[in-house]
C-alpha positions as CSV (number, residue, x, y, z in Angstrom):
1,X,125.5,58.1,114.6
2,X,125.5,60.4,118.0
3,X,128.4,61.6,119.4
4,X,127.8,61.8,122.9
5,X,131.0,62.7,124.8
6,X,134.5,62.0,125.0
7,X,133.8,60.8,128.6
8,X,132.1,57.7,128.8
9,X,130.6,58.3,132.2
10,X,128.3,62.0,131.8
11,X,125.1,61.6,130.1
12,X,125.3,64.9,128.5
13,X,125.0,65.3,125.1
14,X,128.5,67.9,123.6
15,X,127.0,70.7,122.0
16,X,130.8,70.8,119.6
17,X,134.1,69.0,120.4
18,X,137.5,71.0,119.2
19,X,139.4,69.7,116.5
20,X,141.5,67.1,119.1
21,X,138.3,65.8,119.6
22,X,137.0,65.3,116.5
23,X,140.4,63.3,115.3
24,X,140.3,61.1,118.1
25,X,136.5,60.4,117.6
26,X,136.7,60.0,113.9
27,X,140.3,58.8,113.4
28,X,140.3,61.5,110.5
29,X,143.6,63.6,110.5
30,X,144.0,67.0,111.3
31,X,144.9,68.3,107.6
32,X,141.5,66.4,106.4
33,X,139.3,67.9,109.3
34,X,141.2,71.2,108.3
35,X,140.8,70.8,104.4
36,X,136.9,70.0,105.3
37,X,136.8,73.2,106.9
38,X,138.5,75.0,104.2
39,X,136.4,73.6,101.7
40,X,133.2,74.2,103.2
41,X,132.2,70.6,103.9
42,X,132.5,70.6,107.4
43,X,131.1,73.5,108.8
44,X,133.3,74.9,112.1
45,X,133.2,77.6,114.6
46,X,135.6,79.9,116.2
47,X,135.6,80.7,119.9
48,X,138.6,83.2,120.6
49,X,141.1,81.4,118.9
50,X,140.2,77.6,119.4
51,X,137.9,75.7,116.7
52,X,135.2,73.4,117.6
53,X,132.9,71.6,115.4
54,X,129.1,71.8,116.2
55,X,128.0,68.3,117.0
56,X,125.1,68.3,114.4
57,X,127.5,69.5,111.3
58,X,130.3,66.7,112.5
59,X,127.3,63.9,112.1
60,X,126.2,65.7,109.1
61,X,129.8,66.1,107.0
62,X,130.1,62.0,108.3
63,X,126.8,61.2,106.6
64,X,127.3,62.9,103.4
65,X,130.6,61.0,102.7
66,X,130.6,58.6,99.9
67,X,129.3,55.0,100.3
68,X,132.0,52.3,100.0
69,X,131.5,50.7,96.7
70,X,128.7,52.6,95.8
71,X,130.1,53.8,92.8
C-alpha cells in the first residue's frame, strides 16, 4: 500500500501527512491514531507544534495490524 498524496493530481510522493491526513486516508479516528502514538505503534513526529506521521511508519503500523479472521 503507497500513500501517494492527498491530491490526486501531483506525482510527488508525501514524505508524512498530519494527523487530518492520516484520518481521512485511513478512516481511523483521531483518539486511535493518538492511542497508536501513545502506545508506541505508530511512530509520529513533531514539527513545532503540529504532528505528522512519516509516510513509511503509517504503511508500516497498517501492515502490522491483525489479519481479519486470522485468529
Amino acid at each position: 500500500m503507497r500513500f501517494e498524496t492527498m491530491a490526486t493530481n501531483s506525482p510527488v510522493r508525501r514524505a508524512a501527512f498530519t494527523i487530518d491526513e492520516t484520518v481521512v486516508m485511513t478512516g481511523v479516528g483521531r483518539d486511535l491514531i493518538y492511542e497508536a502514538i501513545k502506545s508506541g505503534r505508530l511512530v509520529a513526529r513533531k514539527l513545532g507544534r503540529r504532528t505528522i506521521i512519516p509516510a513509511d511508519a503509517l504503511e508500516k503500523f497498517i501492515a502490522h495490524l491483525p489479519l481479519v479472521g486470522a485468529g
